[in-house]
C-alpha positions in Angstrom: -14.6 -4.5 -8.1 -18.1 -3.6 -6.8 -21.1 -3.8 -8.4 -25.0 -3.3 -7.3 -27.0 -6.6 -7.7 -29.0 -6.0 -10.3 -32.6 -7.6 -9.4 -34.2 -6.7 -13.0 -36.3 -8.8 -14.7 -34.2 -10.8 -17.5 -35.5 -12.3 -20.5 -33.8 -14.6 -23.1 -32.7 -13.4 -26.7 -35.8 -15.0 -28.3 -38.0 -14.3 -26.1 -40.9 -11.8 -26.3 -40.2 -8.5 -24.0 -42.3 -9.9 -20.2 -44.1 -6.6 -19.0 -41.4 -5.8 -16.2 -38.8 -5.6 -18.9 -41.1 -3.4 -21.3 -41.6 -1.6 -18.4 -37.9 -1.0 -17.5 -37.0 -0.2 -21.3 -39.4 2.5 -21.6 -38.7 3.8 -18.1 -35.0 4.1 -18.8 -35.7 6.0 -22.3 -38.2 8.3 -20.2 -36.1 8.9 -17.0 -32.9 9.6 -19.2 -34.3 11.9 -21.5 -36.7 13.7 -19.1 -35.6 13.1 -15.8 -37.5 10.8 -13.1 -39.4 13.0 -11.2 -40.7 14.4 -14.1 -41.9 11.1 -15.3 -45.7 9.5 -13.6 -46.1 5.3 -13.9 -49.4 6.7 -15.8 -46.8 7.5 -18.5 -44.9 4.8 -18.1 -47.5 2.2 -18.6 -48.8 3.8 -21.2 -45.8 3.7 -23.8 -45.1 0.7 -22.2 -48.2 -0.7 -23.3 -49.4 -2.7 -20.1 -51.3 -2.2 -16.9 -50.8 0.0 -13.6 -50.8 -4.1 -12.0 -48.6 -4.9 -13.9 -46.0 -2.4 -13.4 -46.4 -3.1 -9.6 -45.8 -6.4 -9.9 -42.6 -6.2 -11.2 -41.3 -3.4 -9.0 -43.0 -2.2 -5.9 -43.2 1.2 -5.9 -42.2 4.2 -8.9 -38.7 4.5 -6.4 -37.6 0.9 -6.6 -38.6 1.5 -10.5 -36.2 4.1 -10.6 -33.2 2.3 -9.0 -33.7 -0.9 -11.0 -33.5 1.6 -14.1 -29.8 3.0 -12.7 -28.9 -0.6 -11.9 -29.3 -1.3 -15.5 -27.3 1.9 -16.2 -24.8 0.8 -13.4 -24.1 -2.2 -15.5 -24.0 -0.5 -18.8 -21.3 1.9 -17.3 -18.8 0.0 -16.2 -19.0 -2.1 -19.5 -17.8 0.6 -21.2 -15.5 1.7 -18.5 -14.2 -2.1 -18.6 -14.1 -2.0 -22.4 -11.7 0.6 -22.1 -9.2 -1.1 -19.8 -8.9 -4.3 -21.6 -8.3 -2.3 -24.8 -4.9 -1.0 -22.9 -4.0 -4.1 -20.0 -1.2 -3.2 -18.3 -1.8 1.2 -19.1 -3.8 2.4 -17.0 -3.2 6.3 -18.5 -4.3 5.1 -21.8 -7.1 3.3 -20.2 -8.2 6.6 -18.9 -8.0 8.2 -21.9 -9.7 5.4 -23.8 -12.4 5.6 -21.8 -12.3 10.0 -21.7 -12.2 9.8 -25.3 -15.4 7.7 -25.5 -17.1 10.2 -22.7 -15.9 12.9 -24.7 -17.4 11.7 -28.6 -21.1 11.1 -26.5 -21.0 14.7 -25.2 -21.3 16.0 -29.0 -25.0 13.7 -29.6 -27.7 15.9 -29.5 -29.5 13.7 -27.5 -26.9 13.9 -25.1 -28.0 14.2 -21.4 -25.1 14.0 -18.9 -24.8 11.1 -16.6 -28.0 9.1 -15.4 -26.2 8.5 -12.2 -25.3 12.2 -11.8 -28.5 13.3 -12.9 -30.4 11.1 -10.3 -28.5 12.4 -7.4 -29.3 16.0 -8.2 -32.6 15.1 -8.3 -33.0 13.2 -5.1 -30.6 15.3 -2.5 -32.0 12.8 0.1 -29.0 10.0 1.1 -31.4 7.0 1.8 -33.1 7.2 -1.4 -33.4 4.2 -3.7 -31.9 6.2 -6.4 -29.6 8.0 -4.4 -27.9 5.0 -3.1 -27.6 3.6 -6.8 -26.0 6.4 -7.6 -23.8 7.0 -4.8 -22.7 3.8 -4.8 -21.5 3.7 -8.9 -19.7 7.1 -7.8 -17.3 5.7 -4.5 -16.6 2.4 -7.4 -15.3 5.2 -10.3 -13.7 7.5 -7.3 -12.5 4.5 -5.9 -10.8 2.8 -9.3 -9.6 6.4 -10.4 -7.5 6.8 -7.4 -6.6 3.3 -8.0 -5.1 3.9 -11.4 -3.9 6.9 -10.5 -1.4 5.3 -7.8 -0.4 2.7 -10.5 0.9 5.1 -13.1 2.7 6.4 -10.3 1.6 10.0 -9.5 3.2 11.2 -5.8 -0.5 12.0 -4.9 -2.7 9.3 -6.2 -5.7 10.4 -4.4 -5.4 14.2 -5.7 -5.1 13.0 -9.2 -7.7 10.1 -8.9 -10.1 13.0 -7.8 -9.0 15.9 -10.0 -10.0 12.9 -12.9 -12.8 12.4 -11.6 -14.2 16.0 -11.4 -13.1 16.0 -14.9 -15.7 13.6 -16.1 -18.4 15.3 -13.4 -17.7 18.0 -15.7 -17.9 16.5 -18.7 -21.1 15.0 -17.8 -22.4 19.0 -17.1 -21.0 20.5 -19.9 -21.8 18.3 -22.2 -25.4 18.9 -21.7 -25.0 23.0 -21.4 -22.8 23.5 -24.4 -23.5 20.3 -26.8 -21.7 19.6 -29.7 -18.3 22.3 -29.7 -18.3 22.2 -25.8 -15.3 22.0 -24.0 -16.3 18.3 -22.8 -15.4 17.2 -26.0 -11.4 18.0 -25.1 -12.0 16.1 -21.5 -9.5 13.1 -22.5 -7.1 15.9 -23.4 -7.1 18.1 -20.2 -7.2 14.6 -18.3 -4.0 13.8 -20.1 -2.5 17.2 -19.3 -3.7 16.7 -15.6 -1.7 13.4 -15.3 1.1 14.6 -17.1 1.7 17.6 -14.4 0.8 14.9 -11.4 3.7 13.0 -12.6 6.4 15.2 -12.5 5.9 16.6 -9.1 
């Protein structure tokens, strides 16, 4: 398993938020919601209620701000997605449908808004960004385990399926956001359950 090193700032349960983590909390809300580009530090620091120093000394520039914000999300992700495969050991079909289920009940929140990871790469096209290479990277790990699972429930083509699941979710992620609650991402565990069970027979 592969993970980015997270290089956030951490704080302890009872401790009061330190400026780089009230930074990074309000930056996530923001950059989710709105999308990064679309967000300026001067915002930023102003929710966040501390300085324009401040937020530089806890992350160098508004890019490295941005990829400490999808490491975060990196981490939160494959929770879930690990969540999901201890519920089933041994299944990996019905961890891939715990987890498509889960995807599938967030597409119908009205605050709903896709994938950070996905989003992020749409907005930065260029490879060697900060937030491009978060992003790239959570998406090899997913491709990577799909195709994984995929050859463990025994499909002839392991790498087909692995991939037709995982423009499945890409979908999802789109969808979810164009159509909200009623869209089709809301049947995703479904038509990845239908997928698998055609990959098998062949």
């Amino acid at each position: 398993m592969s993970r980015i090193k997270s290089i956030e700032p951490a704080i302890k349960a009872d401790e009061p938020p330190r400026a780089g983590e009230k930074i990074l909390r309000v930056a996530r809300d923001l950059f989710y919601r709105q999308g990064i580009r679309a967000i300026g530090v001067d915002e930023i620091v102003r929710r966040a209620g501390v300085t324009k120093p401040s937020l530089y000394r806890s992350f160098p520039s508004k890019d490295e701000l941005a990829a400490s914000y999808l490491r975060r999300y990196d981490l939160e992700f494959w929770d879930r997605f690990d969540e999901a495969v201890a519920a089933h050991p041994g299944d990996p079909r019905a961890q891939i449908g715990a987890f498509l289920t889960r995807i599938g009940k967030r597409t119908q929140k009205p605050d709903y808004r896709g994938c950070g990871m996905t989003n992020a790469a749409v907005e930065y096209p260029e490879h060697g960004h900060p937030a491009r290479v978060v992003s790239e990277a959570n998406k090899r790990e997913l491709r990577r385990r799909l195709r994984a699972m995929a050859a463990a429930m025994g499909a002839g083509d392991a790498d087909t399926l692995g991939d037709g699941l995982l423009l499945l979710i890409e979908g999802a992620y789109i969808s979810g956001q164009l159509f909200g609650a009623g869209g089709p991402a809301k049947s995703v565990a479904r038509n990845a359950d239908l997928l698998i069970e055609a990959s098998l027979k062949k």
